[in-house]
N, C-alpha and C positions, 0 to 999 in steps of 0.2 A: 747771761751766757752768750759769749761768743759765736760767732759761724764755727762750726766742726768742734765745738767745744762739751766735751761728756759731764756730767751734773757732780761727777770726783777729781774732775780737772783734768782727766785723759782727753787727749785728741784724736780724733777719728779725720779720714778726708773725706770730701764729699762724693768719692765714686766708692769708698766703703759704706757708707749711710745710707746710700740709695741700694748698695747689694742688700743689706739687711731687711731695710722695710720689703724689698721683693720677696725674702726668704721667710721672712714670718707669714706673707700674702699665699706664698702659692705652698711653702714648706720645704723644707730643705729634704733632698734623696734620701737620705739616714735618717732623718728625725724618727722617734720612733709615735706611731699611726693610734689616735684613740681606739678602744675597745669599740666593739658593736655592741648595741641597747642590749644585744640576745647574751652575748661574754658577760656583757655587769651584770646580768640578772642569775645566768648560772653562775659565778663567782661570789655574791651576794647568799644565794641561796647554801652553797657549800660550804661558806662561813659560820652559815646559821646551822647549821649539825653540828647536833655533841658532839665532842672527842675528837674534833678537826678543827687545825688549825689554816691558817690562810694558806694558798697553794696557787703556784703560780700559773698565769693562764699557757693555757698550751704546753705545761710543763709535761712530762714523764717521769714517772716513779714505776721503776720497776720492781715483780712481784719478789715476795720474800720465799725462798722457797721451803717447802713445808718438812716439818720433821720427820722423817721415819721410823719413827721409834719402833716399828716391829720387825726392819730391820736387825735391828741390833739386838733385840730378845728374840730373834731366830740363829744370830751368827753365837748367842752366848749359852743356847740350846746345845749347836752344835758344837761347839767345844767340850760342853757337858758329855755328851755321847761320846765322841772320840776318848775322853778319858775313861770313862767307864768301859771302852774295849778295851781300852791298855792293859787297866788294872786285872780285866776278869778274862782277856783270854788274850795274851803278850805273842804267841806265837802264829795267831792271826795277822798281824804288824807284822814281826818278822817275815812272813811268807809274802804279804805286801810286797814291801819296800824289797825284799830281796829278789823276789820275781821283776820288778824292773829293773834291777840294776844287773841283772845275768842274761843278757842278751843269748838268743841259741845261735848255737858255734854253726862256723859257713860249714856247706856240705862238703865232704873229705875225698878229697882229688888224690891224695898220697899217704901212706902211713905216717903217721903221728910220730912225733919225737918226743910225749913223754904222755902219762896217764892224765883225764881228767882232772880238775880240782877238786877235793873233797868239800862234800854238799854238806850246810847244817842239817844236824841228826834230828827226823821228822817221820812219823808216822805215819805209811800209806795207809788209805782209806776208799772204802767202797765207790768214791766221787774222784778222789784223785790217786787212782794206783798206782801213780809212778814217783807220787811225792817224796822229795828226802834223796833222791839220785839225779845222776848226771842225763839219765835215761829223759826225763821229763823234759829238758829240752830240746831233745834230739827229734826228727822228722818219723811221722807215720806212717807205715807199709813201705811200699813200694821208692814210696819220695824219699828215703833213708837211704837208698842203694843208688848210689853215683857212676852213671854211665858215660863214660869215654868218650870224644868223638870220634869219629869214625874214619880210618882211612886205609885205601889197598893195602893186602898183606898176602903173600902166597899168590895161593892160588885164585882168593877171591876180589873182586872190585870193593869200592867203599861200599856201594850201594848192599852190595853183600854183608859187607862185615857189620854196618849197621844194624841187619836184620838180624842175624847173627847174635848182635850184643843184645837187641832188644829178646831174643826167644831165650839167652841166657838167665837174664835177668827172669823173664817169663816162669821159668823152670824154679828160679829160688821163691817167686811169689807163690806156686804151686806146692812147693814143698814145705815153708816155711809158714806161710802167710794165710793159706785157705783154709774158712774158718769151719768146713767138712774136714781135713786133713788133723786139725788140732781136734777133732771133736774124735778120733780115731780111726776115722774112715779110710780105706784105702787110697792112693794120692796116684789116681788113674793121669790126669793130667802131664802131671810131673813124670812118669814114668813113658805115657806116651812122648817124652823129648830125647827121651837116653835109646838110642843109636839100638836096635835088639838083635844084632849081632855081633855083641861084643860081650862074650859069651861069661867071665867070672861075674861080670855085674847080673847079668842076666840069672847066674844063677846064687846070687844073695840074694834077687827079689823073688824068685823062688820060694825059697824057705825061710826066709826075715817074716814075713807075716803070721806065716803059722807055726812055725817054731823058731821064737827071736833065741839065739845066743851071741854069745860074744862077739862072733866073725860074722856072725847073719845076724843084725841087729840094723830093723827099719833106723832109728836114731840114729844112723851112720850117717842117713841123706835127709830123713823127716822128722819134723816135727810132731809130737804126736800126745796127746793127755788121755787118761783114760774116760769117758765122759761120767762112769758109775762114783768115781772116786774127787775128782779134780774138777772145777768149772775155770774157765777163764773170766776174770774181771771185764767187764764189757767190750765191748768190738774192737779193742784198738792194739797192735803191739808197736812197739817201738822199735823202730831199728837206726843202723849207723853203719856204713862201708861203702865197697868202691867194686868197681870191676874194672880191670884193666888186661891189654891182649899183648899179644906179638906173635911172631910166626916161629910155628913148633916144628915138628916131625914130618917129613915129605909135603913141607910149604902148607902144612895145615895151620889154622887162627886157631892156636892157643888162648884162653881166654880163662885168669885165676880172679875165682869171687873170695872176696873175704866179709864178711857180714857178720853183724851183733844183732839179734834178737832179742828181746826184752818181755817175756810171757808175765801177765798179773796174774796168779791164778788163788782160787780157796776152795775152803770143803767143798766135796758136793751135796753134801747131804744135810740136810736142812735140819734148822736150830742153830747153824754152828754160830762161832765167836763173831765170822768176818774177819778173823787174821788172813792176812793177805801175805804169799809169799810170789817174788819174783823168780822164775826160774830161768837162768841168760843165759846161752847160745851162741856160741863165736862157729860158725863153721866157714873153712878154706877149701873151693874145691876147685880143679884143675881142669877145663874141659876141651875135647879138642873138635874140631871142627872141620873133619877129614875132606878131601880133595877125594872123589868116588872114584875117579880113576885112576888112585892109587889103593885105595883102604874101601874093604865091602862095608857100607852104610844104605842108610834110608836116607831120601832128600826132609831135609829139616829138622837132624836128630843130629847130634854127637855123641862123643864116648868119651863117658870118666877116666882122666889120667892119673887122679889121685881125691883122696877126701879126710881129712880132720876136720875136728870139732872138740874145744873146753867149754862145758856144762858144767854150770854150779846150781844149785837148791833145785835138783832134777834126780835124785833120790841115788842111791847105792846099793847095791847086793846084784843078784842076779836080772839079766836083762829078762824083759818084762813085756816089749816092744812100745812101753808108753815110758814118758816121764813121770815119775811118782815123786811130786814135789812134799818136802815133811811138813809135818804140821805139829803145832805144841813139840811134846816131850820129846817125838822125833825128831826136833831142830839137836842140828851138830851142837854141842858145847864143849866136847871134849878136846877141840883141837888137833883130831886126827885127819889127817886127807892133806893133798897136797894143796897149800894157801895158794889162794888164784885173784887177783884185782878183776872180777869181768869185765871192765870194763875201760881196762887198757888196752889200747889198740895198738901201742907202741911194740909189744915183743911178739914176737910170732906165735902161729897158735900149736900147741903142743901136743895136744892130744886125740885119739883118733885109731885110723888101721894100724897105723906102725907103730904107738907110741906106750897105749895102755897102760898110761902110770898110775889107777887108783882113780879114787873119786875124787873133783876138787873140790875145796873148799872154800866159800866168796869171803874176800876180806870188807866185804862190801855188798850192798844188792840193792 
C-alpha cells in the first residue's frame, strides 16, 4: 500500500488522513453520543416486558385517546326521547319550533295597515291563556301602551305635556288594568283623573254603578268581571296601542288612546271544565287637557271628549255593569252579531256612545 493509498484503491491526501484519525479521537459534532449505562439498562429492561416491542430511547408516543362509548348511548337515548314526543304529543314541537320563529312584533307607534297573521289553531290552557293568538306575543300591562315623546303644545311646556301623557296612560292602567277594578270594585283611582266638573260624565258615573243601562254603563270606560260568576286566568292581561296628542280646543293637549286589552277569564265556580274564554277590549278615548284659564278644571284631571269601545266574548243582552263572558252552550254558534277580527288594529274602532251596532262577534280570540 502506497502513501495516501486506501486498502480498495481509493486515494485520500495526507491532510484528510490526519482529519480523520482526529475525528475518530476527539469525535465528530454530529456523531451521534453512546447511551448512558442507566439508558441501556432501562432499554434492556423495557424489551424484557411482555407485549412490548423495542422503542426508541428518548422517543414519545403519544397517548391514545379513550373511547366514550357512553357518549354515544346518551346521544342515541336522546334521540329516542325526542321521537317519542313527536309521535305522542306533535303539537308540543309545533309550539316549539313555532314560538321561535314568531318573534313579538316592535311596539306600535302608528296604526297598523293590515290585521295580524293568523295563529295555528291551539288551545288555551290554565299555564298558557293566551295560547293559539296573536295576544301571546304582544307586551303585559302597561308596556303594551306606547307613549309619545313629549313636546310643547298649547298652552303647556314639554315638561307638561310629558306629565300629561304619563297620567294619561295612568288613568287606562286604572281602568283597564287594576286587578281591584276587574274584580268589580269601584275604579276610584281612575275616576279621581276625569276633570269633576265636567258635568254629563259626572253624571254617567253617577248612576253607571248602581243602575248600569245602556247610556250609563261603567264598560263605557271600565273594565269590570263580576267576581261571583267570572275569575280571571292569572295576573297577566295583554295589551297592544299607542297614545298620541296634538293641540285641541282653546290650545288645550288633545291626547286620543286607542288600546286592545286581552282578559283570560273561566268559571268561577269551582269543578268547572277550565274552558278558558278571552274577552278583547279595543277602547278609543279622546281626552282633553284644558288650559284653567280658559276651561273650569281641577290641576291634574282632564275631561272626556269622547269614548268607544268593540268587545267580543264580553257577553250580550242587557247591561249588567260587568262583562259576562259565555261559557259552554252559551258560546255564540249561531252566527248572529256583527263579525269583528279583535284584533285588528288596522280599522278604526266602531262601537261605543255613538255607534251601538249590536253585540260583536270575534272571528277570532
Amino acid at each position: 500500500m502506497g502513501t495516501g493509498t486506501e486498502p480498495d484503491g481509493s486515494s485520500r491526501s495526507d491532510e484528510e488522513w490526519e482529519r480523520f484519525l482526529r475525528e475518530s479521537v476527539a469525535g465528530a459534532a454530529d456523531a451521534p453520543k453512546e447511551p448512558s449505562a442507566r439508558a441501556r439498562d432501562v432499554a434492556k429492561r423495557l424489551r424484557a416486558e411482555p407485549g412490548r416491542g423495542p422503542e426508541a430511547w428518548r422517543s414519545y408516543t403519544p397517548a391514545r385517546p379513550k373511547r366514550r362509548r357512553g357518549w354515544y348511548v346518551l346521544g342515541l337515548l336522546a334521540s329516542l326521547a325526542l321521537l317519542l314526543v313527536v309521535a305522542l304529543a306533535p303539537g308540543r314541537m309545533v309550539d316549539l319550533f313555532a314560538g321561535a320563529a314568531s318573534p313579538p312584533p316592535a311596539v306600535e307607534t302608528a296604526r297598523p295597515t293590515q290585521a295580524p297573521p293568523a295563529e295555528a289553531a291551539q288551545r288555551p290552557t290554565m299555564d298558557e291563556p293566551f295560547r293559539g293568538s296573536p295576544a301571546a306575543g304582544w307586551a303585559s300591562g302597561a308596556e303594551g301602551i306606547t307613549v309619545p315623546k313629549a313636546g310643547a303644545v298649547g298652552w303647556m311646556s314639554e315638561a307638561e305635556v310629558e306629565r300629561a301623557l304619563a297620567r294619561s296612560r295612568d288613568f287606562l292602567v286604572a281602568s283597564g288594568l287594576d286587578a281591584g277594578v276587574l274584580r268589580g270594585e269601584r275604579p276610584e283611582k281612575a275616576i279621581a283623573l276625569i276633570n269633576p266638573h265636567q258635568k254629563d260624565v259626572q253624571d254617567l258615573l253617577e248612576t253607571a254603578f248602581r243602575n248600569p243601562s245602556e247610556k250609563n254603563d261603567p264598560l263605557l270606560l271600565f273594565s269590570r268581571f263580576q267576581p261571583s260568576r267570572t275569575h280571571l286566568v292569572g295576573d297577566v292581561v295583554k295589551t297592544r296601542g299607542r297614545l298620541t296628542y296634538q293641540e285641541g280646543e282653546r290650545g288645550a293637549l288633545q291626547v286620543t288612546a286607542d288600546v286592545t286589552f286581552v282578559y283570560p277569564v273561566t268559571r268561577a265556580e269551582a269543578g268547572g271544565d277550565d274552558e278558558i274564554v278571552r274577552t278583547i277590549v279595543r277602547r278609543e278615548l279622546v281626552l282633553s287637557w284644558d288650559d284653567p284659564g280658559k276651561v273650569i278644571t281641577e290641576p291634574g284631571t282632564f275631561s272626556i271628549v269622547s269614548y268607544k269601545y268593540d268587545m267580543t266574548n264580553g257577553g250580550c243582552g242587557a247591561p249588567t255593569g260587568y262583562f259576562t263572558p259565555p261559557f259552554g252552550a252559551d258560546r255564540r254558534a249561531d252566527g248572529a252579531g256583527t263579525q269583528i277580527d279583535p284584533y285588528d288594529r288596522s280599522a278604526p274602532v266602531g262601537r261605543g256612545e255613538s255607534s251601538g251596532d249590536g253585540c260583536g262577534r270575534a272571528t277570532r280570540s
